[in-house]
N, C-alpha and C positions, 0 to 999 in steps of 0.2 A: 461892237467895236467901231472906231472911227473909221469909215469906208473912203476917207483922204487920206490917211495915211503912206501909202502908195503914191501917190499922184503927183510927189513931185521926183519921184524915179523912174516911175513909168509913163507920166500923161494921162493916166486913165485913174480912176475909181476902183476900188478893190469891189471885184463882182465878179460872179461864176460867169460869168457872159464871157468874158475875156480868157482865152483858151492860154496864149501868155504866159501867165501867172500859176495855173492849171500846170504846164510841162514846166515850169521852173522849178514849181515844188515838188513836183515829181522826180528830178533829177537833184535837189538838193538830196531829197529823203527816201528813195529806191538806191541801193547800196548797189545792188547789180544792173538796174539801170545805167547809174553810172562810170560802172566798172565795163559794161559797153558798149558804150558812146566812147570810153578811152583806149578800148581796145580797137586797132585799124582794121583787123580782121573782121569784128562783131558790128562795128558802130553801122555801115552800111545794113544791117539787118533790122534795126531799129526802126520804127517807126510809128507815127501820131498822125493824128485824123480823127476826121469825123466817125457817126454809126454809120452815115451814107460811103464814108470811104472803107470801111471795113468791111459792108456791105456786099459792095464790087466785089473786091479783094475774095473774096470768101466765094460767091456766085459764080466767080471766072478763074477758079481754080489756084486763086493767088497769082494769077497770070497779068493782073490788072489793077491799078490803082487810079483813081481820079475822086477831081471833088467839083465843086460848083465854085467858081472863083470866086462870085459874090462872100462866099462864107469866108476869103484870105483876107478880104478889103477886113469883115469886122474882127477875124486873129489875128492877125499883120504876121502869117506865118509862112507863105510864098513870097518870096524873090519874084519880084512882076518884070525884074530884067530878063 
């Protein structure tokens, strides 16, 4: 496929690189995904990351999430506010 396609909606290149396009289509085409993200209740339970963020999550009991910021600069998927 043409891997421009994309790029003039997102900026980038259509490539697994890009985590982006990864949780959009996941939430396009996971039906309970996004049944919730729509629920107020559920949507806070949701969540996407790295294997490193799952990692933690998993080692500390589910007590703890974090990632390596370097890795948000190349998903653009942290608010750096």
């Amino acid at each position: 496929g043409d891997i421009n396609r994309l790029r003039p909606m997102t900026g980038l290149p259509l490539a697994s690189y890009f985590a982006g396009t990864k949780v959009r289509w996941l939430v396009e085409n996971v039906t309970k995904l996004r049944e919730d993200l729509m629920d107020e209740e559920r949507r806070d339970q949701v969540r996407f990351g790295t294997v490193d963020t799952w990692l933690v999550y998993q080692l500390t009991g589910s007590k703890a999430t974090t990632t390596d910021h370097s890795i948000n600069d190349d998903t653009d998927t942290e608010d750096d506010d």
